[in-house]
Legacy VTK file of the C-alpha trace (Angstrom):
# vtk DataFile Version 3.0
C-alpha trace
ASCII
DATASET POLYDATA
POINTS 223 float
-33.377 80.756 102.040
-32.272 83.043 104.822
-35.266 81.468 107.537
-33.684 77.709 106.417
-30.021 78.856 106.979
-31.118 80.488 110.365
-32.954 77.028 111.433
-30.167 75.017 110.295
-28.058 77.215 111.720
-30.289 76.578 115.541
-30.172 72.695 114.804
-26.640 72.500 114.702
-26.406 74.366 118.219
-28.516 72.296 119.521
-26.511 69.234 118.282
-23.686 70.611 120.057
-24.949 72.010 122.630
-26.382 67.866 123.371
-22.974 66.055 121.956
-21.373 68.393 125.362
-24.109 67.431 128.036
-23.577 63.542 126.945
-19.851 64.239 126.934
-19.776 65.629 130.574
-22.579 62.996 131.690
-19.877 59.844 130.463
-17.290 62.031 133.073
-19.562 61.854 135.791
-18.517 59.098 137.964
-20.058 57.553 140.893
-17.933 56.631 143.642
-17.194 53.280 145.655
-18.834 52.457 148.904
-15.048 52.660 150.260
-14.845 56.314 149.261
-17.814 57.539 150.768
-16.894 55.670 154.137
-13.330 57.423 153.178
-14.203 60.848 152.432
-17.041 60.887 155.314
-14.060 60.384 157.880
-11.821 63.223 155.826
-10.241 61.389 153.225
-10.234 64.062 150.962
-7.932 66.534 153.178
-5.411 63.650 153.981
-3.383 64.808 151.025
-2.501 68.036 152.921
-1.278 66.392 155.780
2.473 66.310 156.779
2.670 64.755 160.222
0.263 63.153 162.649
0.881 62.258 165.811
-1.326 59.888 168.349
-0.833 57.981 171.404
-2.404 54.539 170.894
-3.840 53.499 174.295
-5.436 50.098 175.883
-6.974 49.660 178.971
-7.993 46.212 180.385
-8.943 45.759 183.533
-6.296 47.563 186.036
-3.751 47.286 183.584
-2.859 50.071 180.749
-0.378 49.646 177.876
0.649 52.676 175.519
2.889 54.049 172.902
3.303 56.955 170.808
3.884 57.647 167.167
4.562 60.043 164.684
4.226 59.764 161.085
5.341 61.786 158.138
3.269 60.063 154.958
4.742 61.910 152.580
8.441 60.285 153.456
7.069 57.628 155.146
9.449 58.431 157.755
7.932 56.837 161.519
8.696 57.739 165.162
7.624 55.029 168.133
8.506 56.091 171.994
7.510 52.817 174.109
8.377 53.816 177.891
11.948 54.671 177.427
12.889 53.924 173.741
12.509 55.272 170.886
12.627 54.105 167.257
12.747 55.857 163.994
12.860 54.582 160.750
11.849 54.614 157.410
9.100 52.317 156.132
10.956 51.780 152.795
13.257 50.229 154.373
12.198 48.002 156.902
15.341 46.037 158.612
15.383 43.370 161.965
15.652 46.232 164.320
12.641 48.059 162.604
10.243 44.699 161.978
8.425 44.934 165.716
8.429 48.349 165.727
6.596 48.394 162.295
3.814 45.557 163.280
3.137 47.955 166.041
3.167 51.063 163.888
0.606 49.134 161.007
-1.564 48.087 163.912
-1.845 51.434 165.599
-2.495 53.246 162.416
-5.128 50.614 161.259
-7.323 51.621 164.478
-7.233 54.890 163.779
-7.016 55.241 160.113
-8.901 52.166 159.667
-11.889 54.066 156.737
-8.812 55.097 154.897
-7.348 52.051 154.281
-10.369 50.845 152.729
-8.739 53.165 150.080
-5.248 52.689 150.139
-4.566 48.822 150.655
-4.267 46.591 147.967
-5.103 43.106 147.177
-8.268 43.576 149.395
-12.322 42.802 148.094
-15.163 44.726 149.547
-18.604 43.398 149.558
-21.520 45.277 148.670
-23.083 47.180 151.371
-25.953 45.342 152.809
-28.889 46.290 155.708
-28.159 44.373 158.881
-28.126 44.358 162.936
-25.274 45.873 164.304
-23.853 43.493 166.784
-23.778 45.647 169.751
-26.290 48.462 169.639
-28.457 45.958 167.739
-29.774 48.801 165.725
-30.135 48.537 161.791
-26.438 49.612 159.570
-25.254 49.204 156.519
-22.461 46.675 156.455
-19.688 45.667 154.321
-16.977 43.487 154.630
-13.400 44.128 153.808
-11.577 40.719 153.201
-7.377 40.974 152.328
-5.703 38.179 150.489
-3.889 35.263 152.328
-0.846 36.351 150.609
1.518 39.273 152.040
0.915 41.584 155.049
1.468 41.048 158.213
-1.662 39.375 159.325
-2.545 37.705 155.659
-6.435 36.571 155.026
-8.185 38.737 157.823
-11.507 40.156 157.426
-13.764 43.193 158.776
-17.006 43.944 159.247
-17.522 47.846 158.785
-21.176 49.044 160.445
-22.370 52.569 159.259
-25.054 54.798 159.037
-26.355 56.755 156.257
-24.238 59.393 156.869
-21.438 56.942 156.355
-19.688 56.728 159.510
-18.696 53.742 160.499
-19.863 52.926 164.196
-19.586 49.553 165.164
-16.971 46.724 163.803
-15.923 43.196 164.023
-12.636 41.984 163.469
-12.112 37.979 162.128
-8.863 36.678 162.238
-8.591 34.550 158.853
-11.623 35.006 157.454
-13.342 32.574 160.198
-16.882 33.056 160.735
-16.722 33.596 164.753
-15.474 37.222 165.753
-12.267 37.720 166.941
-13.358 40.918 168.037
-15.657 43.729 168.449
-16.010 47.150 169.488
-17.804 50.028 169.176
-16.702 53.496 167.172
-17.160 56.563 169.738
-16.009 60.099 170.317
-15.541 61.742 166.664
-13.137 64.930 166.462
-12.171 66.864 163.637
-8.361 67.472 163.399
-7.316 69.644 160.612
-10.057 68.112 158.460
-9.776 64.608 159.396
-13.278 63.351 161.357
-11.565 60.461 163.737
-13.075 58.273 166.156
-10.939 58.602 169.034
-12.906 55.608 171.545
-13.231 52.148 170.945
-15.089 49.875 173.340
-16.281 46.055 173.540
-20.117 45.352 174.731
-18.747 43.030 178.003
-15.585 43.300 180.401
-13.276 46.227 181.311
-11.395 46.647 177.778
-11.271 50.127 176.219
-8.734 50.935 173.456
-8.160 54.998 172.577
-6.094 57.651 171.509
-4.417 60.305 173.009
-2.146 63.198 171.808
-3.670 63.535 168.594
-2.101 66.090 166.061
-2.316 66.839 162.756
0.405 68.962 161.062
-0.692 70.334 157.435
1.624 71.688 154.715
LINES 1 224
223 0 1 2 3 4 5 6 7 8 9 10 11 12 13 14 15 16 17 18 19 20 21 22 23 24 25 26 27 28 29 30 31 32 33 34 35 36 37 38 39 40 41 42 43 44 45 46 47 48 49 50 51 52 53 54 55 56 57 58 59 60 61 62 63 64 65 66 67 68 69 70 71 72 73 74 75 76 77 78 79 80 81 82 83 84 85 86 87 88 89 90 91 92 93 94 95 96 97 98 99 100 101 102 103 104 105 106 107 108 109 110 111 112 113 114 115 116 117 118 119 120 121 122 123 124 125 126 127 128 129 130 131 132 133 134 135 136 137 138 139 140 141 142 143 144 145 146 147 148 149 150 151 152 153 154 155 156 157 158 159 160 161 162 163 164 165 166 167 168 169 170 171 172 173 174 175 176 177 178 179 180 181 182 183 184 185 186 187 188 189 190 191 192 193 194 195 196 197 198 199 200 201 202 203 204 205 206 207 208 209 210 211 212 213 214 215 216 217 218 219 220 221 222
């Protein structure tokens, strides 16, 4: 009687001991395409971040245009010196005097934030990842498209071409205005820094004529 207690006893750790390893395996969860692009650029440390400041810079030819920003997420409270003014406001409430200054501010941010708002905008699809050319460096990527919804936002029913490598960096993309199939445009993804955790690409380039957009100035305050 005492060897069947003592083996009943062993089944019914065993039971358990299985019921827990299925439990955590049903936890387990594997992550979106759009987090790994995320978290490979430093997603995961944005949470500790209380400012960031950049200077969003294009060159074209002779010409250069710039403007600088700073950004508290957690308020939401935004900064923009152009030449010789300067803005501030609050993105929750965005009034007539704000509105430019804001279109600016989302563009900016896009560029150099772009993997993390593959995260944090809404009413967006994301195809699944497929093996292509690249369009510039005509080398093989991964490639998924992020299309947003023709309603809301200030450029409604765009789409984006993300090209990455295994390691999940993006480094080439194509911008189409719409949704169209021709590009509107596209550049290359250069010059990664880490700032306080966050991996950004700092140089962005097209494959023909004197255009270069970059950034400048970049700091990143933590709590």
């Amino acid at each position: 009687m005492k060897i069947k207690s003592t083996l009943l006893l062993l089944l019914l750790m065993t039971a358990i001991i299985s019921c827990k390893k299925e439990e955590k395996k049903e936890v387990i969860k594997e992550i979106s395409i759009a987090e790994k692009i995320a978290n490979a650029h430093g997603f995961e440390n944005w949470k500790n971040v209380s400012q960031i400041h950049f200077t969003f810079n294009v060159d074209r030819d002779s010409s250069h245009f710039e403007r600088s920003w700073t950004w508290k997420p957690k308020t939401d409270d935004v900064t923009l010196i152009s030449g010789t003014d300067t803005i501030s406001y609050n993105r929750k409430s965005i009034d007539s005097t704000s509105l430019n200054a804001d279109k600016g501010f989302i563009n900016d941010k896009y560029w150099l934030l772009a993997p993390y708002q593959l995260i944090w905008d809404e009413g967006t699809t994301i195809s699944e990842a497929i093996l292509v050319e690249a369009p510039i460096s005509k080398i093989q990527m991964n490639k998924i498209t992020l299309t947003y919804s023709r309603e809301g936002g200030y450029t409604p029913g765009d789409a984006y071409d993300f090209y990455f490598t295994d390691n999940y960096l993006i480094k080439e993309w194509v911008f189409r205005e719409g949704n169209t199939e021709e590009p509107s445009l596209i550049t290359t993804w250069k010059n990664y820094q880490d700032f306080n955790g966050l991996n950004i690409c700092l140089d962005h380039t097209k494959s023909e004529g004197n255009w270069k957009l970059y950034f400048t100035h970049v700091k990143v305050e933590l709590d």
